[in-house]
Backbone atoms as SQL, in Angstrom:
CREATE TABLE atoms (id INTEGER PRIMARY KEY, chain TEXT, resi INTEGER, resn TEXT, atom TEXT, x REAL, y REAL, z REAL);
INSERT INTO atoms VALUES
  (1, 'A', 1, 'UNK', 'N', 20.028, -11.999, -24.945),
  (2, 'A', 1, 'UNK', 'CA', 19.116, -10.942, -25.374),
  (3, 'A', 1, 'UNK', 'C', 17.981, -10.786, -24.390),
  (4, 'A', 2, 'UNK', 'N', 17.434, -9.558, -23.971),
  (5, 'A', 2, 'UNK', 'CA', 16.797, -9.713, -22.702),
  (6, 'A', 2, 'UNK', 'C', 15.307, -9.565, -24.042),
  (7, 'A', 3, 'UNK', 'N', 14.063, -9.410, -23.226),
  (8, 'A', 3, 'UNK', 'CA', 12.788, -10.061, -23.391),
  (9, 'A', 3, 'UNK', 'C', 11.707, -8.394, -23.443),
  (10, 'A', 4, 'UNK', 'N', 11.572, -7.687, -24.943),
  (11, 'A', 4, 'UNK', 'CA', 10.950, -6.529, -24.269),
  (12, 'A', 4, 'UNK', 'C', 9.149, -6.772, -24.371),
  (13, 'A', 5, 'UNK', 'N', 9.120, -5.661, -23.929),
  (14, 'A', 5, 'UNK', 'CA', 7.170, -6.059, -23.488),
  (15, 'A', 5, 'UNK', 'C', 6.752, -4.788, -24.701),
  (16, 'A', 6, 'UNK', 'N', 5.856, -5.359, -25.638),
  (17, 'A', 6, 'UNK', 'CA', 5.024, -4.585, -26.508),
  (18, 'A', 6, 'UNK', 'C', 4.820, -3.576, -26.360),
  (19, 'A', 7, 'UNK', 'N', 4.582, -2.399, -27.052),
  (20, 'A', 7, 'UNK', 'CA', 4.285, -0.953, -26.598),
  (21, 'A', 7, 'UNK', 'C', 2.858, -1.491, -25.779),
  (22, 'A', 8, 'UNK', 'N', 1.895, -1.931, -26.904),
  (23, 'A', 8, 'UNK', 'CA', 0.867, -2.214, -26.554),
  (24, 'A', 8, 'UNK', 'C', 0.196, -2.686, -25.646),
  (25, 'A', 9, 'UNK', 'N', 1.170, -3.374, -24.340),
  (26, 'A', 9, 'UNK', 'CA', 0.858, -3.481, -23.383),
  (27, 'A', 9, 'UNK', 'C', 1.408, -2.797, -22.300),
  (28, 'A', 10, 'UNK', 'N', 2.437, -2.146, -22.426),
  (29, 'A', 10, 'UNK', 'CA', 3.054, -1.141, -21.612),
  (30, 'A', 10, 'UNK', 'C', 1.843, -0.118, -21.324),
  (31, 'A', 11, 'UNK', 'N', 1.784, 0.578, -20.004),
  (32, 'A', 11, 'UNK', 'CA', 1.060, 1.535, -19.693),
  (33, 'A', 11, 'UNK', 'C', 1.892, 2.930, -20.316),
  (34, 'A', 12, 'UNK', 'N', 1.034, 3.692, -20.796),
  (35, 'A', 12, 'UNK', 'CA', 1.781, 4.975, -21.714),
  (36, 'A', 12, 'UNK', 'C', 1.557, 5.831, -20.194),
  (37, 'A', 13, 'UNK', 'N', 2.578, 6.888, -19.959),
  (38, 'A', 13, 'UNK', 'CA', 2.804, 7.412, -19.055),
  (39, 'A', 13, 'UNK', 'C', 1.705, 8.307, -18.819),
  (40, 'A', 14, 'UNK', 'N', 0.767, 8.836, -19.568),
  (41, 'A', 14, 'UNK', 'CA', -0.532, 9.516, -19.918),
  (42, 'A', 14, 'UNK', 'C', -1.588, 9.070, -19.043),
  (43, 'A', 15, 'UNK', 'N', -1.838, 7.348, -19.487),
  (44, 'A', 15, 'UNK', 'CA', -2.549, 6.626, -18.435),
  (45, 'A', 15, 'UNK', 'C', -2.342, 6.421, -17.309),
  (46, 'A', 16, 'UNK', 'N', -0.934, 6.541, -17.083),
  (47, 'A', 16, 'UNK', 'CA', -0.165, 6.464, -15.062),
  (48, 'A', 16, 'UNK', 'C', -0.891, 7.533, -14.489),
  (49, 'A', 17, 'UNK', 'N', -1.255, 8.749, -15.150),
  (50, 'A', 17, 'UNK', 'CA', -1.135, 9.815, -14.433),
  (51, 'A', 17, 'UNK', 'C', -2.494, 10.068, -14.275),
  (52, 'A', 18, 'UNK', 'N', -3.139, 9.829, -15.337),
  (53, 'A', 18, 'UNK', 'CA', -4.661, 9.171, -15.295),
  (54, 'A', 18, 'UNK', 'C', -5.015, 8.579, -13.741),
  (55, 'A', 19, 'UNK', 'N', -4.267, 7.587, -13.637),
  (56, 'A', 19, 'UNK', 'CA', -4.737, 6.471, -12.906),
  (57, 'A', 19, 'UNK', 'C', -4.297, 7.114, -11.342),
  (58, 'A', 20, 'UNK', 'N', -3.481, 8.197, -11.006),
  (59, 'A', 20, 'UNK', 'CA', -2.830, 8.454, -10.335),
  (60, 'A', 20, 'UNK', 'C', -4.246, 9.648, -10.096),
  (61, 'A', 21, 'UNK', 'N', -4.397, 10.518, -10.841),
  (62, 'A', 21, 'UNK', 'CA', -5.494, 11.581, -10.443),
  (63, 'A', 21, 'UNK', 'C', -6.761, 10.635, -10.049),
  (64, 'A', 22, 'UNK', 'N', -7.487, 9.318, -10.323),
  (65, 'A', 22, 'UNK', 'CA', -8.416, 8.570, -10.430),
  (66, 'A', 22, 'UNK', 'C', -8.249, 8.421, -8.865),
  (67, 'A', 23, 'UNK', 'N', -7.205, 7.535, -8.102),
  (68, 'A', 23, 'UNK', 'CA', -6.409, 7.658, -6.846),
  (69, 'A', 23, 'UNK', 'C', -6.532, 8.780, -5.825),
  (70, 'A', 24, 'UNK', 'N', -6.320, 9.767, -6.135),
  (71, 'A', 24, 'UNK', 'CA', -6.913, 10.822, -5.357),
  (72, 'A', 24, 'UNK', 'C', -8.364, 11.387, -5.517),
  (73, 'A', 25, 'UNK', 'N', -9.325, 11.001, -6.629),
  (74, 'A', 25, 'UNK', 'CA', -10.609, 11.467, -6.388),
  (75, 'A', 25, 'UNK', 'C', -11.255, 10.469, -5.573),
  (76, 'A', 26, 'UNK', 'N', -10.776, 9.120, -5.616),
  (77, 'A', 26, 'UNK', 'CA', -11.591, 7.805, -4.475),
  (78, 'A', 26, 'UNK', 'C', -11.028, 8.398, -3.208),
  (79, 'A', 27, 'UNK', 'N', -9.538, 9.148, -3.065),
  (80, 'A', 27, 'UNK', 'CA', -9.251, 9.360, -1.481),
  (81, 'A', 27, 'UNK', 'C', -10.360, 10.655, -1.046),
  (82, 'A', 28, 'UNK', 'N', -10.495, 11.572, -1.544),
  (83, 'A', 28, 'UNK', 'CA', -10.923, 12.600, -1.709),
  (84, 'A', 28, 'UNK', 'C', -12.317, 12.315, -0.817),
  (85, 'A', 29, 'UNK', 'N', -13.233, 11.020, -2.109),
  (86, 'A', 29, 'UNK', 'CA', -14.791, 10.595, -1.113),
  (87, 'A', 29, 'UNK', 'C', -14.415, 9.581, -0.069),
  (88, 'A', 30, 'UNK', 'N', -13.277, 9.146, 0.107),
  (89, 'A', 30, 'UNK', 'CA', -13.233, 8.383, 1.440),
  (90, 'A', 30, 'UNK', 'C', -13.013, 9.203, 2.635),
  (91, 'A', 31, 'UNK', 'N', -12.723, 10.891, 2.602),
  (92, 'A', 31, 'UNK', 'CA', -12.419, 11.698, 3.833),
  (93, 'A', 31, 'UNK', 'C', -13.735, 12.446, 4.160),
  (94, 'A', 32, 'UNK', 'N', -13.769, 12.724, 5.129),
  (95, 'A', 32, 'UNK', 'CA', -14.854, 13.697, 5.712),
  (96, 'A', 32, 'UNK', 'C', -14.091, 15.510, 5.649),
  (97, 'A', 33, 'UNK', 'N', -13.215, 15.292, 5.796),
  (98, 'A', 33, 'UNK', 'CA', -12.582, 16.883, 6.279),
  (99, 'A', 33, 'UNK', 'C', -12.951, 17.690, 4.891),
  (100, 'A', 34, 'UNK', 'N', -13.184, 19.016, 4.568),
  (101, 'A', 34, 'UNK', 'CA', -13.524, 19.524, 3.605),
  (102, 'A', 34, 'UNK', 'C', -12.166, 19.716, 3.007),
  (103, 'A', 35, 'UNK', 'N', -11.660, 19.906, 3.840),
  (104, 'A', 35, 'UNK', 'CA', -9.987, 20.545, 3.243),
  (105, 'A', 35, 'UNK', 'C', -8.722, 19.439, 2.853),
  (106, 'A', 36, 'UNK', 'N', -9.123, 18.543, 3.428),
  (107, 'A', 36, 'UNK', 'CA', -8.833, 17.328, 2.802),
  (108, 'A', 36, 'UNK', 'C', -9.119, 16.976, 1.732),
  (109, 'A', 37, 'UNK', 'N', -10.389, 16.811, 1.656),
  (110, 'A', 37, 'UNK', 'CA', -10.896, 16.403, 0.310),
  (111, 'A', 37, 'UNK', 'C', -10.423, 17.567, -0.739),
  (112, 'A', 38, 'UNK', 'N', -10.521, 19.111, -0.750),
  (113, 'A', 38, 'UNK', 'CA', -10.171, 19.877, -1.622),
  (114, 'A', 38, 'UNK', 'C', -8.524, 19.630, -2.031),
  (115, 'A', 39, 'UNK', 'N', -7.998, 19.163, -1.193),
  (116, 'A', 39, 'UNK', 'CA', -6.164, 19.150, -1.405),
  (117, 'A', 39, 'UNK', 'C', -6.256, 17.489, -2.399),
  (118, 'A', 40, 'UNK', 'N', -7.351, 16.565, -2.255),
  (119, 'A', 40, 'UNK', 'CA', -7.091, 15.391, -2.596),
  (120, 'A', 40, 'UNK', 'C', -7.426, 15.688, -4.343),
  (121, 'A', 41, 'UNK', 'N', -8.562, 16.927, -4.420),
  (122, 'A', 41, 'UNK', 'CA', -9.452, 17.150, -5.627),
  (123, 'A', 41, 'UNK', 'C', -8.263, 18.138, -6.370),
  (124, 'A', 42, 'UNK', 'N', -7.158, 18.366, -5.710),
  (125, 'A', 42, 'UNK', 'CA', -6.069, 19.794, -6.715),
  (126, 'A', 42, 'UNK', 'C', -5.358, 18.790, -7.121),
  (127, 'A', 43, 'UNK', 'N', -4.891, 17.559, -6.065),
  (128, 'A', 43, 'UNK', 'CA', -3.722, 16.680, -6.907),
  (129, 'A', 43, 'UNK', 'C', -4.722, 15.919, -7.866),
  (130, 'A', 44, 'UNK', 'N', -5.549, 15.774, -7.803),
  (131, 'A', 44, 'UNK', 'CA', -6.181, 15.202, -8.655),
  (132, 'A', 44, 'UNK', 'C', -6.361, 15.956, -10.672),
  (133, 'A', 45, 'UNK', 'N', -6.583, 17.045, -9.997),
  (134, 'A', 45, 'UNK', 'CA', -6.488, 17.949, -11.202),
  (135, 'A', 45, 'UNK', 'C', -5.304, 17.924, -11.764),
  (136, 'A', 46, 'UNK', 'N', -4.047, 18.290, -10.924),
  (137, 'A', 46, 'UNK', 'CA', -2.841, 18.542, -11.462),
  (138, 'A', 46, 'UNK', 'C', -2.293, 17.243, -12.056),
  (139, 'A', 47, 'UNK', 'N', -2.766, 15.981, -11.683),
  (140, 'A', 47, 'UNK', 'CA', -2.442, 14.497, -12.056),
  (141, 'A', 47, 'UNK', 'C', -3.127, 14.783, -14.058),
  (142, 'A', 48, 'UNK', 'N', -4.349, 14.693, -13.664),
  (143, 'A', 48, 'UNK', 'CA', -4.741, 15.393, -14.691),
  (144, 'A', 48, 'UNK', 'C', -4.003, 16.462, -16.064),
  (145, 'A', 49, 'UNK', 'N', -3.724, 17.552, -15.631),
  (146, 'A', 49, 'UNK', 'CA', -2.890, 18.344, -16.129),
  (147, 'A', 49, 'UNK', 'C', -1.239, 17.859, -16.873),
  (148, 'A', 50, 'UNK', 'N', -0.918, 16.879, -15.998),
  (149, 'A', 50, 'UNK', 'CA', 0.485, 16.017, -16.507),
  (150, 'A', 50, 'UNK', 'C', -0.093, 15.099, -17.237),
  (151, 'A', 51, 'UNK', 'N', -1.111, 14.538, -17.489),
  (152, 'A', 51, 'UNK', 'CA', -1.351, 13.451, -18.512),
  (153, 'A', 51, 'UNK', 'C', -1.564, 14.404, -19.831),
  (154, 'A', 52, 'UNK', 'N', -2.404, 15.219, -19.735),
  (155, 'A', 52, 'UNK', 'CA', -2.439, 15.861, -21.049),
  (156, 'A', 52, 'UNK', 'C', -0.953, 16.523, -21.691),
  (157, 'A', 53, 'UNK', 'N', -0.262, 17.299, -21.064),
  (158, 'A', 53, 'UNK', 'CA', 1.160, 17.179, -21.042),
  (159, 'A', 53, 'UNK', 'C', 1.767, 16.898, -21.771),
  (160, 'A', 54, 'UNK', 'N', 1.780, 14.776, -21.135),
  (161, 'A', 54, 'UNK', 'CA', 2.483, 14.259, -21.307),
  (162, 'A', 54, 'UNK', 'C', 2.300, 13.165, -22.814),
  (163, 'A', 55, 'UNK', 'N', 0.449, 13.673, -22.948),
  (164, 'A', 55, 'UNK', 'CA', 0.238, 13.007, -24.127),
  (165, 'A', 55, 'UNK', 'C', 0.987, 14.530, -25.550),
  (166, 'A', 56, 'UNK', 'N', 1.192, 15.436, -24.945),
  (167, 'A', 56, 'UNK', 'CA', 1.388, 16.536, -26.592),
  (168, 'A', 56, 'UNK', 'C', 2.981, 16.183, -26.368),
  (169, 'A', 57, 'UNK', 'N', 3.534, 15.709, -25.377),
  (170, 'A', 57, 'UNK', 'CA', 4.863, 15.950, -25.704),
  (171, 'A', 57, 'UNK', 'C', 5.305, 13.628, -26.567),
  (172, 'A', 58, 'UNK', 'N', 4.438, 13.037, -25.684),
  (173, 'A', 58, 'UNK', 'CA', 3.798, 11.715, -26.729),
  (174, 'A', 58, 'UNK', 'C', 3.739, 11.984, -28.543),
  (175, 'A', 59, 'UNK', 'N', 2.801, 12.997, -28.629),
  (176, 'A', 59, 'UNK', 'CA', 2.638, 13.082, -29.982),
  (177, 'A', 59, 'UNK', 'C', 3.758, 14.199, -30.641),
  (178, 'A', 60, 'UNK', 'N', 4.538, 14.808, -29.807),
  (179, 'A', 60, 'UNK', 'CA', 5.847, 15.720, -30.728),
  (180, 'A', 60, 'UNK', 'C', 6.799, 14.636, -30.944),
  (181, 'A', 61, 'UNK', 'N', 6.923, 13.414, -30.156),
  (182, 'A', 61, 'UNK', 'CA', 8.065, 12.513, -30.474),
  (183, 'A', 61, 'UNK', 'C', 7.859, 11.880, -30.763),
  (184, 'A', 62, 'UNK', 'N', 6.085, 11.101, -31.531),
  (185, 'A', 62, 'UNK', 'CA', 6.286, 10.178, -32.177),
  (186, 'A', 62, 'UNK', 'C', 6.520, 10.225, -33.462),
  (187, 'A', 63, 'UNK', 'N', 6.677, 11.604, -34.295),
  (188, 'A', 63, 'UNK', 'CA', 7.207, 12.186, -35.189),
  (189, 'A', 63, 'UNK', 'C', 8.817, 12.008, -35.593),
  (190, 'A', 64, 'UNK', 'N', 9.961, 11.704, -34.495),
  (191, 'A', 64, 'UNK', 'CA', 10.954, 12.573, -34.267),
  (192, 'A', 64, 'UNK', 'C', 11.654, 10.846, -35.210),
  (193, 'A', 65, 'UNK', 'N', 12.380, 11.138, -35.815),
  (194, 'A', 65, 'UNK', 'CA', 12.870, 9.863, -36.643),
  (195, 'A', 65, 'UNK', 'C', 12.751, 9.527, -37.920),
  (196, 'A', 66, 'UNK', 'N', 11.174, 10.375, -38.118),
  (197, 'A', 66, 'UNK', 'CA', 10.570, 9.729, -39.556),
  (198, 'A', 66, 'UNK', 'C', 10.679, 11.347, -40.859),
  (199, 'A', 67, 'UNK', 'N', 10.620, 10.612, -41.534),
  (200, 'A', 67, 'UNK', 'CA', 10.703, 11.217, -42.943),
  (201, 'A', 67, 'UNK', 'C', 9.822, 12.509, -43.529);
């Protein structure tokens, strides 16, 4: 029987993407180029944009089973 890991400590895919837009706003103040930084500040948004996402499509399936 293999060994599973708690929801509760699993990262919910919501927070990856979190952590992934967080990632590009530190690259963003580590560049000087303006246009750099603006391309680092869109993935950042759009990282953004998939967590929220990914939390409504989270809460349509934690429904999907029950009574």
């Amino acid at each position: 029987m293999g060994h599973t890991v708690p929801e509760t400590i699993m990262k919910s895919r919501a927070e990856t993407c979190r952590d992934k837009a967080d990632e590009c706003e530190r690259a963003a103040a580590r560049v000087g180029d303006p246009q750099i930084q603006a391309s680092y500040r869109e993935m950042s948004r759009q990282w953004h944009e998939m967590a929220e996402r990914q939390l409504v499509i989270d809460q349509a399936l934690s429904g999907v089973g029950t009574i």
